[in-house]
GUFI-545128 format. One record per residue: y, x, z of N, C-alpha, C in turn. Coordinates in steps of 0.2 Angstrom, whole numbers, plus 5000, padded with zeros to 4 digits. Layout:
# GUFI-545128
YXZYXZYXZ ...
This chain:
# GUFI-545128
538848414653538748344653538048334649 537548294652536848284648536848234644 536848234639537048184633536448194630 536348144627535548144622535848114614 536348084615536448024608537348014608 537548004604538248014603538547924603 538347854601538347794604538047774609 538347734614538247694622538147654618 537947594624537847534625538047504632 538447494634538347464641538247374640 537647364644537647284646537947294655 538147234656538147214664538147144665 538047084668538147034669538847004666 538846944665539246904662539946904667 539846894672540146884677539946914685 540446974686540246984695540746964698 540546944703541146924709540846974716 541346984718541247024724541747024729 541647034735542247034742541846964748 542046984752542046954759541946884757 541546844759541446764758541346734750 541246794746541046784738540446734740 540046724745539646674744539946624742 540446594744540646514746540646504738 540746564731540846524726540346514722 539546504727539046504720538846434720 539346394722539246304719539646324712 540146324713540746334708540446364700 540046414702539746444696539246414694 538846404698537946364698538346304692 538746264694539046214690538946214683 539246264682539446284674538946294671 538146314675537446324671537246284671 537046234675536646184674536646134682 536146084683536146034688535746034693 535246074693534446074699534446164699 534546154704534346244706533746254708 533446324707532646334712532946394713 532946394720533446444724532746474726 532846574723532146614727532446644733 531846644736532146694743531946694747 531546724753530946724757531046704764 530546714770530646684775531246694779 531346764781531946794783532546764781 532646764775533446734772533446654775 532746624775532846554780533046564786 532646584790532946604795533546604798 533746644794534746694795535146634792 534546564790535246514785535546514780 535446584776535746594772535546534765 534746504764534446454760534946394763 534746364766535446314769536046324767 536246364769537046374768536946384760 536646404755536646404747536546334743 536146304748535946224746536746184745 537146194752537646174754538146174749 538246244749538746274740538746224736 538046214736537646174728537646094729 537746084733537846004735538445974735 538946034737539646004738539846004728 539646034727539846034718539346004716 538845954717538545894714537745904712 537745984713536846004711536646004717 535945974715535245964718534846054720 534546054722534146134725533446104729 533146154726532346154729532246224729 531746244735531646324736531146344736 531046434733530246444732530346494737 530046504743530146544749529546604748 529146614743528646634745528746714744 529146744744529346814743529346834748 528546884751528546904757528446984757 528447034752528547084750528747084745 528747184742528947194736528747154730 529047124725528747084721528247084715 527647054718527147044712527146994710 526646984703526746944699526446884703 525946874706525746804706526446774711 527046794715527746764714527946734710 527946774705528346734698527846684694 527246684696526846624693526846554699 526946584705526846524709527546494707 528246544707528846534705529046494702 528546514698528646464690528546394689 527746404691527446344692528146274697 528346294702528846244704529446244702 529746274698530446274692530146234688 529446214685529346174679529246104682 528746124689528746034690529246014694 529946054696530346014699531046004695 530746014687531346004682531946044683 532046104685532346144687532946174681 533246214681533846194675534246274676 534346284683534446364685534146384691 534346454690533946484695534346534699 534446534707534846574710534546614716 534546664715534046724718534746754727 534346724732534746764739534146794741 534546854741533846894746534046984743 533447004743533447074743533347094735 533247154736532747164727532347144723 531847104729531347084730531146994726 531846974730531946894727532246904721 532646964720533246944714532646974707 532147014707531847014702531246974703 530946934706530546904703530946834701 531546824703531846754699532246794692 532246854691532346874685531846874678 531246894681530446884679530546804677 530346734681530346664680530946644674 531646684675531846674670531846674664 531546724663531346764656530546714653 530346724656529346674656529546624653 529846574660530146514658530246494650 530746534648530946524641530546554635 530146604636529846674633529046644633 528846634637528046624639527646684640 527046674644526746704643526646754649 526446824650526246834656526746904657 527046924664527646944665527547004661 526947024664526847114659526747124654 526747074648526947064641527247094640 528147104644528647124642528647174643 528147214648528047304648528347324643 528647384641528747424637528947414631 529347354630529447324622528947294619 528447284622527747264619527847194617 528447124622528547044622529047064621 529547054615530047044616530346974618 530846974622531146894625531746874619 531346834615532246834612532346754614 532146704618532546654619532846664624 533446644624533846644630533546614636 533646644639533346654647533446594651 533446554655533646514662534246554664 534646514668535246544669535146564676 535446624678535346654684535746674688 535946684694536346684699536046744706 536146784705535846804709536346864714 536246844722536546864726536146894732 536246954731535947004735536347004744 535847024747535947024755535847104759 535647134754535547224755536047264752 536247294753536847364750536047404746 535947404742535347434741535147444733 534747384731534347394724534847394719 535347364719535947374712535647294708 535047274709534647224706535047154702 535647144707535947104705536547124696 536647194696536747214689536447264686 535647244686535247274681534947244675 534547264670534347224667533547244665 533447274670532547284672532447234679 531647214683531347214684530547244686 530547264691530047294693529547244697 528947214693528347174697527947234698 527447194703526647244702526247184699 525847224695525147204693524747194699 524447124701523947124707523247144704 523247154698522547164696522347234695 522747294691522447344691523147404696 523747364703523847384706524247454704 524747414697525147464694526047424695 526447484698527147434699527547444690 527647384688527847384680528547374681 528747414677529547444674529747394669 530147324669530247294665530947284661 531047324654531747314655532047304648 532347244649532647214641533247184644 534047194639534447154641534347084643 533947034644533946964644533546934653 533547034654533247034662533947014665 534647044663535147034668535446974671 535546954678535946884677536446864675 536646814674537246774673537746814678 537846774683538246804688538046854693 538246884695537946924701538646904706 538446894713538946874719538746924723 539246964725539147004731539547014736 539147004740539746984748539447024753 539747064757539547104761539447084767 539747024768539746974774538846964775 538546954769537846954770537447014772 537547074774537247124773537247154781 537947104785537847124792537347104795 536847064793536147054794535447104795 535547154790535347194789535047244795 534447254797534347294803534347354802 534647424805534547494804534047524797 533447474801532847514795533047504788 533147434788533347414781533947424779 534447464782534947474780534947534776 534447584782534247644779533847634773 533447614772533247614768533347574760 533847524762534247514754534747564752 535147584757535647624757535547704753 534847714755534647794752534347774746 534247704744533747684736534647674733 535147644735535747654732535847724729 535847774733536147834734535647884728 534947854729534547864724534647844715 534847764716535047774710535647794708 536147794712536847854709536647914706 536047964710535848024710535648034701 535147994702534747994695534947984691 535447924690535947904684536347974682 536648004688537248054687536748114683 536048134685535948194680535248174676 535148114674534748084670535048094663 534648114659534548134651535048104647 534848024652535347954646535747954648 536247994655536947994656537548004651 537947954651538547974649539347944652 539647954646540447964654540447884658 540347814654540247764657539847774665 539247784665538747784670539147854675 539247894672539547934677539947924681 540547894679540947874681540847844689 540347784685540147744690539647784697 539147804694538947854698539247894702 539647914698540147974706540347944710 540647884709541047834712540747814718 539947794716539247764720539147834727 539247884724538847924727539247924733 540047934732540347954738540847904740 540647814738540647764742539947774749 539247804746538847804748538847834754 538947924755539147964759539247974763 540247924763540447924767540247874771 539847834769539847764772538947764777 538547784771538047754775537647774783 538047834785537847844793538047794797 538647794793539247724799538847664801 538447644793538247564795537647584798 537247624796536747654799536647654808 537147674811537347674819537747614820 538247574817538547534818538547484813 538147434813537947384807538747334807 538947324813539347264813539947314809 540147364806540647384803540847344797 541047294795541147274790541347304783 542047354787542347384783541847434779 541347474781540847514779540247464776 540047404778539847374773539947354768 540547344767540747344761540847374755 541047454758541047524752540247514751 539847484757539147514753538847444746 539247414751538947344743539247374737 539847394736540147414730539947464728 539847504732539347564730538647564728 538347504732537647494727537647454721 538247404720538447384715538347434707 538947474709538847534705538447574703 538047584707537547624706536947554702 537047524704536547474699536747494691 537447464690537847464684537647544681 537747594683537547644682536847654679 536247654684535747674682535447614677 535647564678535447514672535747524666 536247594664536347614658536447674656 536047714661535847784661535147794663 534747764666534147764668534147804674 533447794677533347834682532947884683 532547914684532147984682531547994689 531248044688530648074692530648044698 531048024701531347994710530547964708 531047904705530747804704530047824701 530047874696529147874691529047904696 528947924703528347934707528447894712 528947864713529047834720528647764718 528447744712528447654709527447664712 527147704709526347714713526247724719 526647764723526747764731526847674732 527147634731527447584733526947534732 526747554723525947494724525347494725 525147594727524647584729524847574740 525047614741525447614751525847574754 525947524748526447474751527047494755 527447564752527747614756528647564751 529047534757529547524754529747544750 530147534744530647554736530947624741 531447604745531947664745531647704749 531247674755530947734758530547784753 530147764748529847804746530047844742 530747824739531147864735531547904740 531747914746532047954747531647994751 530947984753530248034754530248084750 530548064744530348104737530748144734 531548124735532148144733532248194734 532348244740532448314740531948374738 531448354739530848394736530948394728 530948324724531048324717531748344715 532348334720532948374716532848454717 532448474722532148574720532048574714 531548544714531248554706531548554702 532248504701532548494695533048544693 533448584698534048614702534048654696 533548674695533948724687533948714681 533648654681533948604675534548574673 534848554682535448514681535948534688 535948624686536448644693537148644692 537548624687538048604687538248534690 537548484687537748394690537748404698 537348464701537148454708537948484712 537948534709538648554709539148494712 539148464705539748424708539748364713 539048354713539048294720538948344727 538648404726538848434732539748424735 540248434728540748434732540848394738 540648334738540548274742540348294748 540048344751539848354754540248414758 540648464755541148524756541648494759 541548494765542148444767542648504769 542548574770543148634772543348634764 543048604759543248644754543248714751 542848744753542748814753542548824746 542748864744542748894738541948954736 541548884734540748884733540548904725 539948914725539548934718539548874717 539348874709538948814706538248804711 537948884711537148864715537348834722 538148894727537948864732537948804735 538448764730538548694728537748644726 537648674724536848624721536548624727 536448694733536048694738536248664743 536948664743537448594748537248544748 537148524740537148454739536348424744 535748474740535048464742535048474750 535248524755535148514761535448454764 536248424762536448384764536048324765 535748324759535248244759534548254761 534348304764533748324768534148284777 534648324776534848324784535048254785 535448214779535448134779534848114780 534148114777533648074777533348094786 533548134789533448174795533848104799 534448104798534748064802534648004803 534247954795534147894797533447874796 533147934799532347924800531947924796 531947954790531547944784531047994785 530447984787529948014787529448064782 529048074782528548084775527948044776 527748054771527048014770526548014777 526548074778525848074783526448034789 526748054792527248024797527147944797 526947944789527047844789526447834791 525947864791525247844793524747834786 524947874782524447874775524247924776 523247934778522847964778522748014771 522648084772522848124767522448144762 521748124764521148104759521148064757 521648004757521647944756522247944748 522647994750523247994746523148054741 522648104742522448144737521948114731 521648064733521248054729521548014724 521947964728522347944724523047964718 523048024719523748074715523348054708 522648054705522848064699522948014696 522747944698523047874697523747864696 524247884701524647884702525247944698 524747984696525048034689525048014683 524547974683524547934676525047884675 524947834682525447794682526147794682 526447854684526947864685527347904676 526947934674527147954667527047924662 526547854662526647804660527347774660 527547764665528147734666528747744662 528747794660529547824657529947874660 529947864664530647904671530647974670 530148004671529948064672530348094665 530148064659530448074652531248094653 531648064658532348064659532348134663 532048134665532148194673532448264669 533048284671533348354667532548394667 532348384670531748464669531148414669 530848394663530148334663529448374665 529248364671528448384672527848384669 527648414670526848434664526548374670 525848374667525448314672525448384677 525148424677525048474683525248474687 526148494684526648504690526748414696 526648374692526748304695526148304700 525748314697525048324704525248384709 525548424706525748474714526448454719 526748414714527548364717527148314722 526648294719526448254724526048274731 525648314732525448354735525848384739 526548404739527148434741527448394745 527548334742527848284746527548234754 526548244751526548234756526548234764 526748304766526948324772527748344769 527948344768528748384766529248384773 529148434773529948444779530548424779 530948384779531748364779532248434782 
């Protein structure tokens, strides 16, 4: 077992709800924070109706709703200042995030500012502590995917020097998280795969991350092999409810987990791909994942071990190594199944992405992540992880 320190802490939100039609109770809840909502979420979630129907919630229980729609990609700061900006002028009181990762942290960010002040990447690294309490927040995810809705970080980008910032203090977490898998049937193939393998990801990390202990584990196993068996299914067949559901719970978990275990080498290289290639969170993370778990395999070939069983469907009576190597091919061959390319496949020219490795070496060890990873990289070895992954074979 990887353990670093002999006292846990676990934070999770105040209240989660989850199952089939958990939307219908974010009036109910909204109620008990406050009376004007600034509901985030971007064009798609209007679209699908889901903004509408949340307004609705909020109506029949007697609060007012205004929306900020502008969450058009992964989240950067100037969101959470335009965010901001209309949570003050429309006297706003709480804040309820529908949407992806994407929405639910920059209305995470707004909350914290709101009360805290100041500029979001203050809070980098302990540098701004937030000690007023926060804006109350509500936040209901529409992806099986980022866990975001039981985190207590935040990931912006910097638009200025184009660094994705790792933000993490307990008073990131929401109030309530609602998770209803009903919403997720929306979800297209790409983005199924691609939240599904960023879920799968942070179970992975969690379970053999430095900071693990029995709490996150638990959760984590749990995550892994709701994941497994589930994400081919919705993968091929989205209207499978029943299969989207083990994945919501399963990304639930895997939030809860790596939000108190951390995440490792994946996320510290995968967060510079995304802010300098605009290469989606989980696609990049599972570009990266099987190549970075070689690496680690003999640092943490007992944890691989055990999630290989997962995978041993005869059972057979395997090594610890041959176990770890089950584990690693299995998720090459998954990321084979739901398209997961490499770099150059996504159309990122290769002189383009070498020059940029030492930028993104610095950025990435910056980060923290890497510090968690069973086996932590020198800067060298990260400049050849990254160079590897470029073309990498599935």
């Amino acid at each position: 077992m990887i353990q670093t320190q002999k006292i846990f802490t676990v934070n999770s939100p105040s209240t989660i709800i989850y199952g089939r039609n958990s939307f219908e109770k974010v009036g109910e809840y909204a109620r008990k924070l406050g009376v004007k909502a600034l509901i985030i979420s971007d064009p798609i979630m209007e679209s699908l109706g889901y903004v509408v129907q949340c307004s609705s919630y909020l109506k029949e229980q007697g609060l007012e709703a205004v929306s900020y729609l502008g969450v058009k990609s992964e989240p950067v700061d100037t969101y959470v200042s335009k965010g901001l900006e209309l949570f003050q002028a429309e006297d706003c009181d709480i804040i309820i995030s529908v949407g992806g990762g994407s929405c639910i942290d920059v209305a995470k960010a707004i909350a914290v500012v709101a009360t805290n002040g100041g500029y979001i990447g203050d809070y980098m690294k302990m540098q701004k502590i937030a000690e007023i309490t926060p804006i109350p927040h509500i936040a209901i995810p529409t992806t099986a995917g980022t866990g975001s809705e039981a985190t207590d970080a935040t990931v912006i980008t910097n638009t200025t020097n184009d660094v994705k910032m790792m933000i993490k203090q307990p008073v990131f977490l929401p109030n309530v998280a609602i998770v209803d898998p009903v919403l997720t049937l929306t979800s297209p193939p790409s983005i199924t795969a691609a939240t599904g393998i960023d879920a799968l990801s942070h179970a992975i990390e969690s379970y053999i991350s430095r900071l693990a202990h029995p709490y996150s584990d638990m959760l984590a196993l749990s995550a892994v092999e709701l994941i497994v068996k589930n994400i081919l299914q919705v993968y091929e067949n989205g209207d499978d409810l029943g299969a989207r559901e083990a994945m919501s719970i399963g990304s639930l978990q895997a939030g809860l987990s790596f939000s108190n275990a951390s995440v490792a080498l994946v996320h510290g290289m995968s967060r510079p791909i995304g802010a300098l290639f605009h290469v989606p969170h989980g696609i990049s993370n599972a570009m990266l994942l099987p190549a970075v778990l070689e690496y680690s395999k003999d640092a943490c070939i007992e944890r691989l071990a055990d999630l290989g069983k997962f995978f041993n469907k005869e059972e057979k009576d395997l090594s610890k190594e041959e176990l770890a190597n089950l584990f690693i091919d299995s998720i090459k061959e998954l990321c084979k199944k739901i398209k997961i390319g490499n770099l150059q496949e996504w159309g990122i020219e290769k002189d383009t992405f070498y020059a940029a490795i030492p930028k993104m070496t610095v950025d990435a060890l910056a980060s923290g992540s890497p510090g968690n990873n069973p086996k932590i990289p020198t800067e060298e070895e990260l400049v050849e992880l990254y160079k590897k992954v470029y073309d990498y074979e599935f």
